[in-house]
N, C-alpha and C positions, 0 to 999 in steps of 0.2 A: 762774983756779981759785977763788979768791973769789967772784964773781959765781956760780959752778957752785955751789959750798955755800952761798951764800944762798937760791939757788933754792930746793934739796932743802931744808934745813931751812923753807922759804915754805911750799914744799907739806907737809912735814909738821903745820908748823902748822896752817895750813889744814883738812888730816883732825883735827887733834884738834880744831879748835871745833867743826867740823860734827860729830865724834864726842858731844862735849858738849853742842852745842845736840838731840843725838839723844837721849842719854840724861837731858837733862832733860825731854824730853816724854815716854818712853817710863818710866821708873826714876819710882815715886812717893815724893817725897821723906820720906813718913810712910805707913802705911797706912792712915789715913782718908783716902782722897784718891780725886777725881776715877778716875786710870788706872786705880783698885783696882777700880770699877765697870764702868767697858769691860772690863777684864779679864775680869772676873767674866759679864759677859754674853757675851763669846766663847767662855769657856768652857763657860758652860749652853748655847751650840746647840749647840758640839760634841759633850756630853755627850747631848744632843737627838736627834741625827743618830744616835745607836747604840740610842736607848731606842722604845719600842713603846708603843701605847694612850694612855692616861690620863696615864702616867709620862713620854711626850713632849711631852703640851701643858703638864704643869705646868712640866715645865723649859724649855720653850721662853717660858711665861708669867714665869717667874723672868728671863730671858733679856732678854725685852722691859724688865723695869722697870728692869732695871741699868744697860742702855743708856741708857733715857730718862733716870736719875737722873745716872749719870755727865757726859752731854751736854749736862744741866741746868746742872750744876757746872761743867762746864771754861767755858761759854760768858757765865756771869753771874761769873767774877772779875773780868773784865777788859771787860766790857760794849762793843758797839760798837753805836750805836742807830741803827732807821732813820732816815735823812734827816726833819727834819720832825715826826717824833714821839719820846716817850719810851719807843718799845718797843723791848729789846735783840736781837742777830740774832739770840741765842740764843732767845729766846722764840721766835722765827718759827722755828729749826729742832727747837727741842721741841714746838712745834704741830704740827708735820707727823710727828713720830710717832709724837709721844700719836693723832693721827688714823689712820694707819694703822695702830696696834696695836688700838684699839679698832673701827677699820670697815673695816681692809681684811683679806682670805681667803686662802687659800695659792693660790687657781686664780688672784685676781689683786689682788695687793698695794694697787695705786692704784687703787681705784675713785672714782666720781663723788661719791661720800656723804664719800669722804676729803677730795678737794679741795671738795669746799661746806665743809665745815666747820672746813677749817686756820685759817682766817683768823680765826675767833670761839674757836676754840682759844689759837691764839695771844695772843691780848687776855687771857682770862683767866686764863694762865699770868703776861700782864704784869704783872694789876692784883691776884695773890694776895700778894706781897709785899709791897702798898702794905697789906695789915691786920696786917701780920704787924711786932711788935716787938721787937729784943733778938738775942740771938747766939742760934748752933743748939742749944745747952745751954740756955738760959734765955730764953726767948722768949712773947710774951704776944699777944694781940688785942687790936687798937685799930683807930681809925676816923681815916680819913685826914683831914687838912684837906678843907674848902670849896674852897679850888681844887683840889685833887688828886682831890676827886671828880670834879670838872667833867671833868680833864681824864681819866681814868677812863673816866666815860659819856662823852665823846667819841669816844675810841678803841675802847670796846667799839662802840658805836652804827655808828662809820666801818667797823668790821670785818664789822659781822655784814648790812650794807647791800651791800658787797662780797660777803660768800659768800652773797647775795639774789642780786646778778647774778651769779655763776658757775653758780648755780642754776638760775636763768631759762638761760643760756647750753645746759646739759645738756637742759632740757626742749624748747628749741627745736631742738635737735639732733635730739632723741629721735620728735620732733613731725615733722619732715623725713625722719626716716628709714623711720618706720612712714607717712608721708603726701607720698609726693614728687609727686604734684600739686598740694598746695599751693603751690610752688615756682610753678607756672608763672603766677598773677595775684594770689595771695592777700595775698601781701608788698610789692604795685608800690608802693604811699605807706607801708608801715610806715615807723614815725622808729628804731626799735629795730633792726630786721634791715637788715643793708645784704649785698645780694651779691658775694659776693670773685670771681664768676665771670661770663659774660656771659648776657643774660636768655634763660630758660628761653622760651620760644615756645609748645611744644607738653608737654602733659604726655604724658611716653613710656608709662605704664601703661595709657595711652586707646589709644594708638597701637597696643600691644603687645599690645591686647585684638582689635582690629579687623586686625590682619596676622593672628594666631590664627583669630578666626574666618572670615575670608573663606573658608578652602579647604575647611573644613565643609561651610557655605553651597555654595560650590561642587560640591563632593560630593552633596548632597542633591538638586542642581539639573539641573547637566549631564546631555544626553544623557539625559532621562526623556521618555518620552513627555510631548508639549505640554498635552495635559489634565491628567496628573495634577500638571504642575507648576502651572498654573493654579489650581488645587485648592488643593497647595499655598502658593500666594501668597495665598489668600481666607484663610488660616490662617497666616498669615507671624507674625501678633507672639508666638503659641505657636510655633512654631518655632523663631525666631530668637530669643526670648527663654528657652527651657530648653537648647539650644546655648549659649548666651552664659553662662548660669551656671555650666556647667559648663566654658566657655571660662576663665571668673575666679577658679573655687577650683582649676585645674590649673594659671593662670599667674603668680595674685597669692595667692598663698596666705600665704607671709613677708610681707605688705603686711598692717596692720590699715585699711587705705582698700580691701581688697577688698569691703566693704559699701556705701560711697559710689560705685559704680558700676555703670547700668542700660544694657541694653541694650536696644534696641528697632528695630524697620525703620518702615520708611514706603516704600509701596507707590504710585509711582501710573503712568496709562495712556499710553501714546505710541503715533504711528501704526504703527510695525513690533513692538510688543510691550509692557513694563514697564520702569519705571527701580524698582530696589530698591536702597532708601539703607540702609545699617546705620550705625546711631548707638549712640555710646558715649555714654551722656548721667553726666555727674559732678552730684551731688545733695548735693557735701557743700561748707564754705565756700567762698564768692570774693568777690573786690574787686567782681567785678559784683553787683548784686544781683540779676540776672534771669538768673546762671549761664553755661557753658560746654558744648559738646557737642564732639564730634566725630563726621565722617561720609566714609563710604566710599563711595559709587555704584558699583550694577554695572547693568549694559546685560542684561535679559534674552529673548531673541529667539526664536522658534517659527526651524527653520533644518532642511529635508527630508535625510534620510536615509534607508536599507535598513538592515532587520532580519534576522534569518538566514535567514527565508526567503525570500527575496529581495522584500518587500512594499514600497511607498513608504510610509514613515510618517514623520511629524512631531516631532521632538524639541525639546528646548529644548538652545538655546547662551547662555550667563551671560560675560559680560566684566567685569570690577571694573577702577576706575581703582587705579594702583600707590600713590601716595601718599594720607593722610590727611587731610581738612581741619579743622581749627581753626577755631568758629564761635563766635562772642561771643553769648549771649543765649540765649533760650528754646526746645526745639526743637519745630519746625513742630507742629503738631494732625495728629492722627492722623482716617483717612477713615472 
């Protein structure tokens, strides 16, 4: 029976320090106080959330600073610094957002300009109290020691080299995504870009260009009487080159590399008919400097047939090989 009411009385103690360690976080033991701030900021968004126009950004702007003051405050009494340096965690989570109050949107909160700039955020959040002298009543500007500058422009310097490469990180993103050709030689010896994935061989926009245009090509070709496609072929690089334009602003239009790519044929004579090559030729960087092309062959053949009224006449048949080749270097001279 004893052991039973030591229990219950354990567990009630138990609820009352966690009640206690609750209501010391939560209860501000003065109203100048840190929770008074969070407070105060949950309550302008709520306040936010019901209000319209003008009247909602101001209070959502009210909203923001109380937050950041508050979070300011709870996180520099008690200071925990990163490893290594003299910056508190607190600084690093009021950097991030003072950055997203000032650069991030309601469409979307983190953008790229937030994370570039937390980390040079955060340093000068660290190194404004290093001017600042005397309690929050009475306080004055001074200049830090000699080493304290040093170490100051250290940490400022270390941060803002950091949100340099996060930067660089965002552009070479941005650079790969509007240019995923690039990808396929342009990056082989970069010391910067390593790829997390296995090598790109063929750039697919080349590819993607040249599976679109064959059945055009095809189209134009097939099943035409043999002269006029012969015609045709004396005029191939107008042909196959206003097709192809019009192949790459319907395919690569979200691409801004739909500019660095020409299309072109190359015609020449075999004994049963024509080999017509369509080439994707890429005109913008590579690791080569004498460039990349790509090329389709089709087989195209005079092959007899009847017309409706029952006439023997000679039409063309066009065959294209299935897959794309990937050609290192300059493409062939035109005839």
């Amino acid at each position: 029976m004893n052991t039973l009411f030591k229990d219950v009385f354990g567990a009630f103690k138990f609820v009352e320090e966690l009640y206690a360690g609750i209501k010391k976080v939560l209860v501000p033991p003065k109203a100048y106080s840190w929770q008074t701030f969070i407070y105060l900021s949950v309550f302008s968004w709520v306040l936010s959330y019901f209000a319209t126009g003008y009247i909602r950004d101001i209070i959502a702007f009210c909203g923001w600073l109380f937050l950041i003051s508050g979070t300011a405050w709870y996180t520099t009494e008690d200071p925990l610094r990163v490893p290594g340096t003299f910056m508190p965690v607190g600084a690093v989570i009021t950097g991030f957002l003072v950055s997203v109050f000032a650069f991030g949107n309601q469409e979307d909160v983190i953008t790229p300009r937030t994370v570039v700039l937390w980390p040079t955020i955060s340093a000068l959040i660290t190194a404004i109290p290093e001017f600042i002298e005397g309690t929050d009543t009475d306080a004055k500007v001074q200049i830090p020691d000699p080493e304290e500058r040093q170490a100051i422009l250290i940490l400022l310097a270390s941060c803002m080299l950091l949100s340099c490469w996060i930067q660089f990180y965002f552009v070479m993103d941005n650079w790969l995504r509007e240019y995923p050709s690039l990808q396929a030689d342009s990056f082989r010896r970069s010391t910067f870009v390593v790829r997390t994935e296995g090598p790109v061989k063929i750039p697919q926009n080349g590819v993607v260009i040249l599976e679109k245009l064959q059945p055009l090509i095809e189209q134009q070709i097939a099943e035409r009487p043999w002269s006029e496609v012969e015609r045709w072929l004396l005029d191939a690089k107008q042909q196959v080159g206003n097709t192809g334009k019009q192949v790459i602003a319907n395919n690569l239009a979200q691409y801004e590399e739909k500019e660095l790519w020409r299309i072109e044929p190359r015609v020449a004579n075999i004994k049963s008919g024509y080999i017509l090559d369509l080439l994707s030729i890429w005109i913008g960087p590579s690791s080569n400097p004498r460039g990349y092309y790509l090329k389709k062959s089709c087989r195209v053949e005079p092959v007899a047939a009847t017309n409706n009224s029952g006439d023997k006449i000679t039409v063309a048949e066009i065959e294209c090989d299935r897959l794309s080749k990937f050609i290192a270097g300059p493409p062939p001279p035109q005839q």
